[in-house]
C-alpha positions as CSV (number, residue, x, y, z in Angstrom):
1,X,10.7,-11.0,1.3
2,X,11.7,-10.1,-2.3
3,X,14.9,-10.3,-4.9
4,X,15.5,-7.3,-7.2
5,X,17.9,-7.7,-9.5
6,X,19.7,-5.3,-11.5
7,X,21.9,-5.7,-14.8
8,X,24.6,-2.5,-14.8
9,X,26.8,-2.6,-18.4
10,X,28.2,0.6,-18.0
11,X,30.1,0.9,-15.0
12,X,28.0,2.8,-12.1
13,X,24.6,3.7,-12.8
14,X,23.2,6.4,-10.4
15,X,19.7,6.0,-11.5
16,X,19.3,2.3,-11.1
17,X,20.9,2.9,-7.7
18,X,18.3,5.1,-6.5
19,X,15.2,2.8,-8.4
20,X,16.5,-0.2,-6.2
21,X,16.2,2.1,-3.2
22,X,12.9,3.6,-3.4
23,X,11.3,-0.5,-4.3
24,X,13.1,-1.6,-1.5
25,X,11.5,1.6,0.8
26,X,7.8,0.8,-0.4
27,X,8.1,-2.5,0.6
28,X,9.3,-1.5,3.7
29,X,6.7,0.5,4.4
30,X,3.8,-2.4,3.5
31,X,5.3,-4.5,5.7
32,X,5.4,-1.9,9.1
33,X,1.8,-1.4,8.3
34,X,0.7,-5.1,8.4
35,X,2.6,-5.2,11.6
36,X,1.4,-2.4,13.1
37,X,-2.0,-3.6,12.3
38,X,-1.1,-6.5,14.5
39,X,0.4,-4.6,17.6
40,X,-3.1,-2.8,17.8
41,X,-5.8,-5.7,17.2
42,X,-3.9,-6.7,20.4
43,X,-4.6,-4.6,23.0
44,X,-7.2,-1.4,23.3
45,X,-4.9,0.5,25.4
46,X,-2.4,0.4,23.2
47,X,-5.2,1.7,20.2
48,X,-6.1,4.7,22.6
49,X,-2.2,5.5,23.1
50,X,-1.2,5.5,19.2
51,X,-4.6,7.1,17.9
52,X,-3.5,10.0,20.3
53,X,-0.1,10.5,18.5
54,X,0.1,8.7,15.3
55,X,0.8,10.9,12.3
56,X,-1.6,8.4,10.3
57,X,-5.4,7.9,10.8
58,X,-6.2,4.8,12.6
59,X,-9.9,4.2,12.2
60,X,-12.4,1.2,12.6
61,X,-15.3,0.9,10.4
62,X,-18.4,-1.6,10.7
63,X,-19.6,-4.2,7.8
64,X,-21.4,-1.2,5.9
65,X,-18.8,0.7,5.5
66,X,-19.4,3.5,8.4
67,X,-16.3,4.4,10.5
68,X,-17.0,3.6,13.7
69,X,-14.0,5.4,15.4
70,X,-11.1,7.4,13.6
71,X,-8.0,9.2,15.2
72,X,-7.5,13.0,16.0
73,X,-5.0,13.2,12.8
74,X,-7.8,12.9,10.3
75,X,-7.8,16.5,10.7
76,X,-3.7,16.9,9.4
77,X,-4.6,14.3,6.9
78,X,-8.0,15.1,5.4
79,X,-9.5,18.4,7.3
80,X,-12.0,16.7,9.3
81,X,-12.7,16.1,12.9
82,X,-13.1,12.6,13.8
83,X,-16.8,13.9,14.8
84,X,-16.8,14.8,11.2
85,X,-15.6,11.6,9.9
86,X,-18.3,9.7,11.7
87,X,-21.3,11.4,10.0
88,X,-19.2,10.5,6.6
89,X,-20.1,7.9,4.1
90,X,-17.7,6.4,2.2
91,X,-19.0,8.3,-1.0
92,X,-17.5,11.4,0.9
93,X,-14.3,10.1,1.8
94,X,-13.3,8.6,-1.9
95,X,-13.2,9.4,-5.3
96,X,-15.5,7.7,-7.5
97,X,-12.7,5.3,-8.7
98,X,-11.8,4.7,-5.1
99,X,-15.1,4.2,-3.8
100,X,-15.4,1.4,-6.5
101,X,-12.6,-0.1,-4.9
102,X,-13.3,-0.1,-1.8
103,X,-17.2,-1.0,-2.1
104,X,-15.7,-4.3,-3.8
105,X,-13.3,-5.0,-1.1
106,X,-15.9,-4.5,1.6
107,X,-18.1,-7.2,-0.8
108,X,-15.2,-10.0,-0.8
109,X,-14.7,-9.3,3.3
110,X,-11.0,-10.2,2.9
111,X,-9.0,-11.2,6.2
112,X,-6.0,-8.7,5.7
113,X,-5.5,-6.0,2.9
114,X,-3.6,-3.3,1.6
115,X,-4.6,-0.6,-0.6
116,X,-4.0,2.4,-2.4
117,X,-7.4,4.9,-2.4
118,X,-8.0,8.6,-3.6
119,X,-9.4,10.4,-0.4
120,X,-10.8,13.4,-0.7
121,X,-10.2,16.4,1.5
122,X,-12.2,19.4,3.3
123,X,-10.3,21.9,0.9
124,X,-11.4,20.3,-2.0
125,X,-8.1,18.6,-3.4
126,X,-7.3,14.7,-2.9
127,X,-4.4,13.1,-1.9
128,X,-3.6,9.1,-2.2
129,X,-3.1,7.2,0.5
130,X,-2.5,3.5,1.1
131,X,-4.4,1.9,3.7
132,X,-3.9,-1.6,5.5
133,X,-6.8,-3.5,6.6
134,X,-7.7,-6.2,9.2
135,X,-10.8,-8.1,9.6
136,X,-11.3,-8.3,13.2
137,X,-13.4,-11.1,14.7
138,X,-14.3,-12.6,18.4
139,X,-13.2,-15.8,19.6
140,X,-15.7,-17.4,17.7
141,X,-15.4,-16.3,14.5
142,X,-17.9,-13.6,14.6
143,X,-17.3,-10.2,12.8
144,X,-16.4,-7.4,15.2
145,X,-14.9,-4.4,13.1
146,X,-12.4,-3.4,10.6
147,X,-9.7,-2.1,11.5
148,X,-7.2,0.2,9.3
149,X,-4.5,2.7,9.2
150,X,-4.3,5.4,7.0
151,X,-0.9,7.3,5.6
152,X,-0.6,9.8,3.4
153,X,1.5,8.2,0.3
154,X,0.6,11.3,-2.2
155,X,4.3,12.2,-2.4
156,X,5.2,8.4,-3.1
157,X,2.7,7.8,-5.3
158,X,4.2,10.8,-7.4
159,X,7.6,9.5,-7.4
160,X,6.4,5.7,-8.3
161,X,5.0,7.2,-11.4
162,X,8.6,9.0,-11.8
163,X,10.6,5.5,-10.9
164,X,8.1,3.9,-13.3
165,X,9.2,5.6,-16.2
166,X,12.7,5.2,-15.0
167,X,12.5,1.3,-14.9
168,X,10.8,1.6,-18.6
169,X,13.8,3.9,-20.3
170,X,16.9,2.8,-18.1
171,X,19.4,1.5,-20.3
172,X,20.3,-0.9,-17.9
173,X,18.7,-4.2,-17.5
174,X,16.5,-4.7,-13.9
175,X,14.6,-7.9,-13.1
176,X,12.5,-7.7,-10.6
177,X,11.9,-10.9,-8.5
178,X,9.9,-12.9,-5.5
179,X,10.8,-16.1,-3.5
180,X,9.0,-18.9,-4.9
181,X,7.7,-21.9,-2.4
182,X,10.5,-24.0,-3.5
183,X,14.0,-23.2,-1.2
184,X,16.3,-21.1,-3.3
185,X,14.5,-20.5,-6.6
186,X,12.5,-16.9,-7.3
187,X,9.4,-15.8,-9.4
188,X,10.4,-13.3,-12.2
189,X,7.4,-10.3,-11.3
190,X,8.5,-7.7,-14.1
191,X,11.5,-6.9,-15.9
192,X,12.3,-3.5,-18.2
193,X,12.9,-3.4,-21.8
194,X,16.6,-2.9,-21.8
195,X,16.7,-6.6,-20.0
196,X,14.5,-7.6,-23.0
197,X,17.0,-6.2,-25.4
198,X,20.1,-7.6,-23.3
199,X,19.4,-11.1,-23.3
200,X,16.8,-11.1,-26.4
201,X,13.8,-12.3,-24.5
202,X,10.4,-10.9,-24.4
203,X,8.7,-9.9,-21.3
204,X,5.7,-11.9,-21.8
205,X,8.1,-15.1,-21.8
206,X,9.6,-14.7,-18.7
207,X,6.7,-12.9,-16.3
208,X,6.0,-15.7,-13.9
209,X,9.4,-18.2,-14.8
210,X,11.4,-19.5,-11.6
């Protein structure tokens, strides 16, 4: 699914190690979401069984933006019952910035999505989470529900922001890359300042290059 490259000039670098690692985890995780989203539009029985058990939220929500049905471990996750949940708006599930978000993505009715929201939670506090998405429709075409599962990615999303400022002051060079359409040829996605200083490019030069 993805290239990332990294440039070591001084023997073994833990650090870069460890930042390769935790990329290759997150997309990882993206990617068992979509397909878990798939395993459940599938069968209902299936959705009973996993909203029983799952450690994440697994919810469905109607055009407006009301949940329609949401898991038992909304209560682990957030503090609320799924009785709760139900009465909720989205205004009381998200932060302001999230709700934002989320209000536009209901607006554009996008097929399949995955997203990182602020939800807020009975104590007070708020955690981020990243949810994937999946417009569900009948044979015909016609809208049925959303459906979505919700993790808990507050830890991640604490050690991105770490990794982040890891990628910016590593002395060695990382390129971070996606496969093109074209067989054998990638997309240059980002690349640190220490590659700019390497091989004397700027960033702005190469963002985008196969």
């Amino acid at each position: 699914y993805g290239i990332l490259a990294a440039r070591i000039d001084d023997g073994r670098d833990e650090e870069t190690t460890e930042l390769l690692e935790v990329v290759a985890l997150d997309t990882s995780i993206a990617l068992q979401s979509i397909n878990r989203l798939e395993s459940l539009e599938h069968s209902e029985r299936r959705l009973d069984l996993l909203t029983e058990c799952a450690h994440d939220i697994v919810w469905t929500m109607d055009e407006s933006g009301r949940f329609t049905s949401v898991s038992p471990s909304s209560v682990a996750l957030r503090g609320y019952t799924p009785e709760e949940m139900l009465r909720q708006s989205l205004s009381d599930v998200l932060t302001p910035a999230s709700l934002a978000v989320a209000l536009q993505l209901l607006a554009q009715k996008p097929t399949q999505v995955v997203v990182e929201l602020e939800v807020l939670r009975k104590d007070g506090s708020f955690i981020w989470t990243e949810s994937a998405i999946k417009r569900v429709c009948d044979r015909d075409g016609d809208f049925r529900f959303y459906l979505g599962i919700t993790r808990n990615t507050d830890e991640r999303k604490r050690s991105e922001e770490r990794y982040r400022s890891l990628f910016e002051n590593l002395n060695s060079g990382v390129i971070v890359c996606s496969p093109s359409e074209k067989d054998d040829e990638y997309t240059v996605l980002d690349v640190n300042p220490a590659s700019e200083r390497i091989d004397r490019f700027h960033r702005s030069d190469v963002i985008g290059l196969e």
